[in-house]
TIRO-2110 file (N, C-alpha, C; in Angstrom, 1 decimal):
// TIRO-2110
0.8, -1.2, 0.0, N, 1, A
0.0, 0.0, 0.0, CA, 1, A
0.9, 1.3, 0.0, C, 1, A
1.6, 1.3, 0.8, N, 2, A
2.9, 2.5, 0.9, CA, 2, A
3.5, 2.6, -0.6, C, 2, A
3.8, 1.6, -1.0, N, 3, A
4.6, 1.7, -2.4, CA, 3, A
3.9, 2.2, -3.4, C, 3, A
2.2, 2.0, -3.3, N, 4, A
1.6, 2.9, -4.5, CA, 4, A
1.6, 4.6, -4.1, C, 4, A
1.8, 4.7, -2.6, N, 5, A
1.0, 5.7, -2.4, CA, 5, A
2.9, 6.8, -3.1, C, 5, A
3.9, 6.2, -2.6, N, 6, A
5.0, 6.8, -2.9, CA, 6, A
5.4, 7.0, -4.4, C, 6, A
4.7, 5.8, -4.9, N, 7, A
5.0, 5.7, -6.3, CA, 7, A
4.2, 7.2, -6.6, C, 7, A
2.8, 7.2, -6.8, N, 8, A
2.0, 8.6, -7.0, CA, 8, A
2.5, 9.7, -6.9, C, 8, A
2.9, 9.8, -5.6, N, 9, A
3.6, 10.9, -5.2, CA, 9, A
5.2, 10.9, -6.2, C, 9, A
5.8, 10.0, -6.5, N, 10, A
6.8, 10.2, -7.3, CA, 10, A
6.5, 10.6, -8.9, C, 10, A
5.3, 10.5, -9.0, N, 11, A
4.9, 10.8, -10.2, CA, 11, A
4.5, 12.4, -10.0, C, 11, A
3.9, 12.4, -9.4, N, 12, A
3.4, 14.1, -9.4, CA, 12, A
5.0, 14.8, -9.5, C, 12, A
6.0, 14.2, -8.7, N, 13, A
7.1, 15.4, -8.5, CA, 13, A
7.6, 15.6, -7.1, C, 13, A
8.1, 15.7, -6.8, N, 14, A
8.7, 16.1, -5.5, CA, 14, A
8.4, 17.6, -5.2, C, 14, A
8.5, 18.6, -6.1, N, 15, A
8.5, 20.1, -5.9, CA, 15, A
7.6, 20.0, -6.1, C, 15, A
5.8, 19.2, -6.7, N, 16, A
5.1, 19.4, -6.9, CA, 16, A
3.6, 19.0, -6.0, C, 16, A
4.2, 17.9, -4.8, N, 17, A
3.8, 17.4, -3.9, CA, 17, A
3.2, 18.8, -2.7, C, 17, A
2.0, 18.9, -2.8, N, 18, A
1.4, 19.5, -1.6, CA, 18, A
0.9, 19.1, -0.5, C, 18, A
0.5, 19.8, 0.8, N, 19, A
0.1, 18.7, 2.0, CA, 19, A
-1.0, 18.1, 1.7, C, 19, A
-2.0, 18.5, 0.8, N, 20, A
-3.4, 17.7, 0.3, CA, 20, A
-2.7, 16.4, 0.1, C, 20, A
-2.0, 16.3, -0.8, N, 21, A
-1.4, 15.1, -1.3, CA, 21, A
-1.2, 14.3, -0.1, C, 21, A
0.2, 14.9, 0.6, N, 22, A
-0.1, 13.7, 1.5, CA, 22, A
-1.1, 13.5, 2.3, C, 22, A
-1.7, 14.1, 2.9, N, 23, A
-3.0, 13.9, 3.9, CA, 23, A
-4.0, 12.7, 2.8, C, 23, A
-4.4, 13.2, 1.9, N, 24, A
-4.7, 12.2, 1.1, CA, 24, A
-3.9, 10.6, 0.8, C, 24, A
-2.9, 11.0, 1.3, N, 25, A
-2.2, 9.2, 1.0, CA, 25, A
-2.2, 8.6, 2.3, C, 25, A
-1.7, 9.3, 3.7, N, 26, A
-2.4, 9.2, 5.0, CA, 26, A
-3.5, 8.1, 4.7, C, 26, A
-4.4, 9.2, 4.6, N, 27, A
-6.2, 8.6, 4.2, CA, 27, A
-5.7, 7.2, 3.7, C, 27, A
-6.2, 7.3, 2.6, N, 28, A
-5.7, 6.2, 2.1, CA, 28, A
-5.4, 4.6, 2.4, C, 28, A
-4.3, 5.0, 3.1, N, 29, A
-3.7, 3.9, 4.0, CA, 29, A
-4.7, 3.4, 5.6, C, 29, A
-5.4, 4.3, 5.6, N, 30, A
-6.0, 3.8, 6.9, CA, 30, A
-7.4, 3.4, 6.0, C, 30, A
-8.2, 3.9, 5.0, N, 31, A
-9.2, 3.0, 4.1, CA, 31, A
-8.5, 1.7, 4.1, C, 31, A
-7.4, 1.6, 3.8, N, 32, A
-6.9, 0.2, 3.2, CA, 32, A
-7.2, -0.8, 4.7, C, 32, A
-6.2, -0.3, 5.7, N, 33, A
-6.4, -0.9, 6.6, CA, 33, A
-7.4, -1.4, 7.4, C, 33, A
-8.9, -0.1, 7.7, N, 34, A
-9.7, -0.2, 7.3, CA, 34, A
-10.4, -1.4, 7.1, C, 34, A
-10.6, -1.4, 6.0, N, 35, A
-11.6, -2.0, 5.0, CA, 35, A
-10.8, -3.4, 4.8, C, 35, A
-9.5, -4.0, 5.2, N, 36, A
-9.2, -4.9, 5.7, CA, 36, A
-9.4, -6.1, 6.4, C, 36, A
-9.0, -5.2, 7.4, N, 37, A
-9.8, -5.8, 8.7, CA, 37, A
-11.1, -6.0, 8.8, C, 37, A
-11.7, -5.2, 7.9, N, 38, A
-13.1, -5.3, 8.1, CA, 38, A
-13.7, -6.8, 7.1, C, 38, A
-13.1, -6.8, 6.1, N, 39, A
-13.5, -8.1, 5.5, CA, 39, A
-12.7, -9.6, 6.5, C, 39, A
-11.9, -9.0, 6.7, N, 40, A
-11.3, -10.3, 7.4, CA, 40, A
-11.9, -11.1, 8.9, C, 40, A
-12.8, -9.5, 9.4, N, 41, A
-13.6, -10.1, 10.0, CA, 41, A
-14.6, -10.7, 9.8, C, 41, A
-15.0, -9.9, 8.9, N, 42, A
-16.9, -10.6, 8.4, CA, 42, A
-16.3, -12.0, 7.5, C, 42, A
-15.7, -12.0, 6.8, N, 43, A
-15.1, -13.2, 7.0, CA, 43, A
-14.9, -14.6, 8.1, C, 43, A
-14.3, -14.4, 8.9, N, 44, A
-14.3, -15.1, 10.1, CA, 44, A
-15.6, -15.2, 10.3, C, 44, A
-16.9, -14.1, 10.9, N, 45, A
-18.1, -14.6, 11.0, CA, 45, A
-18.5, -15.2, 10.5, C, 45, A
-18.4, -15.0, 8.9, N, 46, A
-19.4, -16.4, 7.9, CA, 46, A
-18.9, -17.7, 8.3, C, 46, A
-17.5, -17.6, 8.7, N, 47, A
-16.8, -19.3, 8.7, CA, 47, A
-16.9, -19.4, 10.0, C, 47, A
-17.6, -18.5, 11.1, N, 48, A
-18.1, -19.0, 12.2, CA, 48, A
-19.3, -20.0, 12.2, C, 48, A
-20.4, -18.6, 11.6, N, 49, A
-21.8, -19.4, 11.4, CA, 49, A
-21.4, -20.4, 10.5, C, 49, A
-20.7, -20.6, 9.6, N, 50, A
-20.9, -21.4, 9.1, CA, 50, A
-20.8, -22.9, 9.1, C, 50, A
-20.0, -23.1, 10.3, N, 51, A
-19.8, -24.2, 11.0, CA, 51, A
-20.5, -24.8, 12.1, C, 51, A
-21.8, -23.5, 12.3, N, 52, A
-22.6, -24.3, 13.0, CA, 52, A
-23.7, -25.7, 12.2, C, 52, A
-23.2, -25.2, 11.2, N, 53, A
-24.5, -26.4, 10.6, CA, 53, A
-24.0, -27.4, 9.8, C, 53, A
-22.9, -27.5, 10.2, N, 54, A
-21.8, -28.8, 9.9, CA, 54, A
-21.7, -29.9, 10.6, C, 54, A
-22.6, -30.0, 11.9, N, 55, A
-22.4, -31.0, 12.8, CA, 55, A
-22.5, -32.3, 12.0, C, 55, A
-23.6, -32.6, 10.7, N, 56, A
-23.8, -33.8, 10.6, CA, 56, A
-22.7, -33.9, 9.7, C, 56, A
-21.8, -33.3, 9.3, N, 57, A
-20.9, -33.4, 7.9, CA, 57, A
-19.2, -32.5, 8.7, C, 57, A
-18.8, -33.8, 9.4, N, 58, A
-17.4, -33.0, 10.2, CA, 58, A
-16.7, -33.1, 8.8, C, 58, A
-16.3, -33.8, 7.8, N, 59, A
-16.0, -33.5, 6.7, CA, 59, A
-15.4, -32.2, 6.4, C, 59, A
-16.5, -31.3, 6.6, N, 60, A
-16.4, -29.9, 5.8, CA, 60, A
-15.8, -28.9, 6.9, C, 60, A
-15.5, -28.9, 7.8, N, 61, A
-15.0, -28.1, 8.9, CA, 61, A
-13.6, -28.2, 8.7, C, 61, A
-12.8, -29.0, 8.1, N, 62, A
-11.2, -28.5, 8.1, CA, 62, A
-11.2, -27.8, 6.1, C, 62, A
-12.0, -27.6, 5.6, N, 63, A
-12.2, -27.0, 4.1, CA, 63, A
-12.5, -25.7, 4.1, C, 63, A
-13.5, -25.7, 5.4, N, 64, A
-14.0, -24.1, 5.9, CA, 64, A
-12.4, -23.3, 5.9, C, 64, A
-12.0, -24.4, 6.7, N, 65, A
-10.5, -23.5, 7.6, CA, 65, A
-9.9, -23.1, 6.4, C, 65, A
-9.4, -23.9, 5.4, N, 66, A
-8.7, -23.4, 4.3, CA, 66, A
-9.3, -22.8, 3.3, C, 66, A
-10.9, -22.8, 3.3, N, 67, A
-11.1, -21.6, 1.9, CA, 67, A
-11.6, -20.5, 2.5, C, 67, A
-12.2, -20.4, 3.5, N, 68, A
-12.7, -19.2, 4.4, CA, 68, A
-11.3, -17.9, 4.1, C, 68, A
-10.3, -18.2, 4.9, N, 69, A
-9.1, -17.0, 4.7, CA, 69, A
-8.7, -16.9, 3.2, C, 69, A
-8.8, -17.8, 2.3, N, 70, A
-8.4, -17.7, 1.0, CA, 70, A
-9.3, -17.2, 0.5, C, 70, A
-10.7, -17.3, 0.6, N, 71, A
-12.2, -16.2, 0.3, CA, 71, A
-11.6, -14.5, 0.3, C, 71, A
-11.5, -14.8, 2.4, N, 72, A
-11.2, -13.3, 2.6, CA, 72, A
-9.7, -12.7, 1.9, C, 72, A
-8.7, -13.3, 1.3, N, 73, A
-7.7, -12.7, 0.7, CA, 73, A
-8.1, -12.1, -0.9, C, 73, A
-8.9, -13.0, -1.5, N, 74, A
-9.5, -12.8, -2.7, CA, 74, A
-10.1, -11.5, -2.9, C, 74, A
-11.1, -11.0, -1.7, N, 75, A
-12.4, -10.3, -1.9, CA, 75, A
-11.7, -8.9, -1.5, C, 75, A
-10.7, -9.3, -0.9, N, 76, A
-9.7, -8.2, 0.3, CA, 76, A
-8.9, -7.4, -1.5, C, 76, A
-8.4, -8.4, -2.2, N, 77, A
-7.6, -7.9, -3.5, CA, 77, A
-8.4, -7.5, -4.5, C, 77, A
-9.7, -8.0, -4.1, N, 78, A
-10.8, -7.7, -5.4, CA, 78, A
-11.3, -6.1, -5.2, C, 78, A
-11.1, -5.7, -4.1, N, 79, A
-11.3, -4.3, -3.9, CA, 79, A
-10.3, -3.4, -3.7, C, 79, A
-9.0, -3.8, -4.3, N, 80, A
-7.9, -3.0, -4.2, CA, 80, A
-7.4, -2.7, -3.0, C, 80, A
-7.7, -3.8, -1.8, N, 81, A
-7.2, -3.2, -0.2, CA, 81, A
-6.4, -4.5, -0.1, C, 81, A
-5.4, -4.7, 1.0, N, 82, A
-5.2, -5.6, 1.6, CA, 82, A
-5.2, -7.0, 1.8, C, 82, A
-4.8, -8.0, 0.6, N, 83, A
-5.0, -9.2, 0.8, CA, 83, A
-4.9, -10.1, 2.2, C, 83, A
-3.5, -10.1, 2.4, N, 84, A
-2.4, -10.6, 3.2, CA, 84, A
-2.9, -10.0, 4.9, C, 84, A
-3.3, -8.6, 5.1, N, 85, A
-3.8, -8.2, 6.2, CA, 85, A
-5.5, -9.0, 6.2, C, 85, A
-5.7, -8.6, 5.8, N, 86, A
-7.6, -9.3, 5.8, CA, 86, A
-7.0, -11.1, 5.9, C, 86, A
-6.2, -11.6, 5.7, N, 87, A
-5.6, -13.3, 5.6, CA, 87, A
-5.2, -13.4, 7.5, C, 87, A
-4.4, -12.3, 7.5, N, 88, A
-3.9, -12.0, 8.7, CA, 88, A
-4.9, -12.0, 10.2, C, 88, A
-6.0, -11.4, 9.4, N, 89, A
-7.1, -11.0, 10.5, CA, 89, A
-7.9, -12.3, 10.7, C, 89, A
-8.1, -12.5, 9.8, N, 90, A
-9.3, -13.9, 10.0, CA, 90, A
-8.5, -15.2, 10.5, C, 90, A
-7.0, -15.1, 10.2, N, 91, A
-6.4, -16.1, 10.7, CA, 91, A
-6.2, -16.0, 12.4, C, 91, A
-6.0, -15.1, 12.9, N, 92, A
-5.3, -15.0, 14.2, CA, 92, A
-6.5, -14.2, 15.0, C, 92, A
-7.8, -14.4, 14.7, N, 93, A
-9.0, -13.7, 15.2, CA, 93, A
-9.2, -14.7, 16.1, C, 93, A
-10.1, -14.6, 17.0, N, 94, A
-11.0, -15.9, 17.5, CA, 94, A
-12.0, -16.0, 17.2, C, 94, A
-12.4, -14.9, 15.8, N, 95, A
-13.5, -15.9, 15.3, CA, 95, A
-13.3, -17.2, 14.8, C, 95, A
-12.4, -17.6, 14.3, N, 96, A
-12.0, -19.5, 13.8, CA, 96, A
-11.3, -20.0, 14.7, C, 96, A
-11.7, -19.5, 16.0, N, 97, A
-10.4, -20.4, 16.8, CA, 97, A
-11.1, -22.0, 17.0, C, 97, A
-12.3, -21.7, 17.1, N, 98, A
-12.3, -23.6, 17.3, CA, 98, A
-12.4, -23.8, 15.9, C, 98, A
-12.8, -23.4, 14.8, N, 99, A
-12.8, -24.0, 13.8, CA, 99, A
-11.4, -24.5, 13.4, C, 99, A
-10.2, -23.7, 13.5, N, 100, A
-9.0, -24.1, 13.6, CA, 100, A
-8.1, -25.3, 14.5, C, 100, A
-9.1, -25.4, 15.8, N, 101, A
-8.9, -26.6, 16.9, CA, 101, A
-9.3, -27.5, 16.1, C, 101, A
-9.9, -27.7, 15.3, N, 102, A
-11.2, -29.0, 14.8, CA, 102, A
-10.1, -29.0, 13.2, C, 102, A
-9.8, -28.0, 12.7, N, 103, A
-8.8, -28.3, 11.7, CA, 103, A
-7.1, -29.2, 11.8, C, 103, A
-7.1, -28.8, 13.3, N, 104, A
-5.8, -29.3, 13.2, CA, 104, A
-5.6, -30.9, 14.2, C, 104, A
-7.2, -31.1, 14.6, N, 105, A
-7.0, -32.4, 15.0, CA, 105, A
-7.5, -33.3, 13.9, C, 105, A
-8.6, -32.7, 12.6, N, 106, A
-8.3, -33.9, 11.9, CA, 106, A
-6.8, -33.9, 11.2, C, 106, A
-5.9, -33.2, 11.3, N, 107, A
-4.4, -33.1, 10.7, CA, 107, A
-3.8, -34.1, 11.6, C, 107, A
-3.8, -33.8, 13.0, N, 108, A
-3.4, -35.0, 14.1, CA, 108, A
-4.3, -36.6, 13.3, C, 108, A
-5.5, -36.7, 13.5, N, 109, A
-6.1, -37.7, 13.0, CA, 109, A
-5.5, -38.3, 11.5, C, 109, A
-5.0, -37.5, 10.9, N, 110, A
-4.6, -37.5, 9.1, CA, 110, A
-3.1, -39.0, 9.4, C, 110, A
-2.5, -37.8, 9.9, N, 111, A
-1.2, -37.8, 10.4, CA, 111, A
-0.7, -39.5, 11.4, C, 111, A
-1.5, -39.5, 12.4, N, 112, A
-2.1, -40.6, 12.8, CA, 112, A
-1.9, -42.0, 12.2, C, 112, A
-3.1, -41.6, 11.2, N, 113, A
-3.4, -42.7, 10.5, CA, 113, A
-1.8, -43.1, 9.1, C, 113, A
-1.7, -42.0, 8.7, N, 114, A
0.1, -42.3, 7.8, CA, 114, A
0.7, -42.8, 8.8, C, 114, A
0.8, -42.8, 9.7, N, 115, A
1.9, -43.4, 10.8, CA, 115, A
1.9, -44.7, 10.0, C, 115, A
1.2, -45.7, 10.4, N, 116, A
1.3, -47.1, 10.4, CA, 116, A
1.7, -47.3, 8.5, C, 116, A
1.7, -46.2, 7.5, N, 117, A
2.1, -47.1, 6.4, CA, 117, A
3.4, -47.0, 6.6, C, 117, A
END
């Protein structure tokens, strides 16, 4: 995000750069941030609820874990903000934290079961 906002400003000029400009790239960076975090939460929510109605299908609760943040990276770049932060947020939120308990024991369970070949 910095690098476009520098690149811009390197385009206008150095002598041609006013404080609008920066104040506006400021801005900018906090939309980005923003609007980040903000998908990366509502993100998490969906892959909250959406695991409540997986009980009869444990199947789909370690798939949640891996397309849910890959959703929110997509939707995050589809709007010109933040991939990798919105990836960030939904990762390390507590909104997936059990969903991520339940992802990494069927990995224990996966894992497990390779043992014996």
């Amino acid at each position: 995000m910095l690098y476009h906002v520098f690149s811009e400003l390197s385009v206008i000029g150095g002598e041609n750069v006013i404080a609008v400009d920066i104040v506006l790239g400021i801005v900018s960076f906090f939309v980005v941030v923003v609007g980040s975090l903000g998908i990366g939460t509502l993100m998490g929510l969906a892959g909250a609820f959406s695991t409540r109605f997986t009980r009869h299908m444990r199947v789909m609760e370690p798939m949640i874990v891996v397309v849910i943040p890959y959703l929110a990276f997509i939707i995050a770049e589809m709007f010109h903000l933040s991939g990798i932060l919105s990836y960030v947020e939904i990762t390390y939120s507590n909104t997936l934290r059990f969903v991520k308990k339940l992802g990494s024991t069927f990995l224990m369970i996966t894992l497990e079961g390779l043992d014996g070949i």
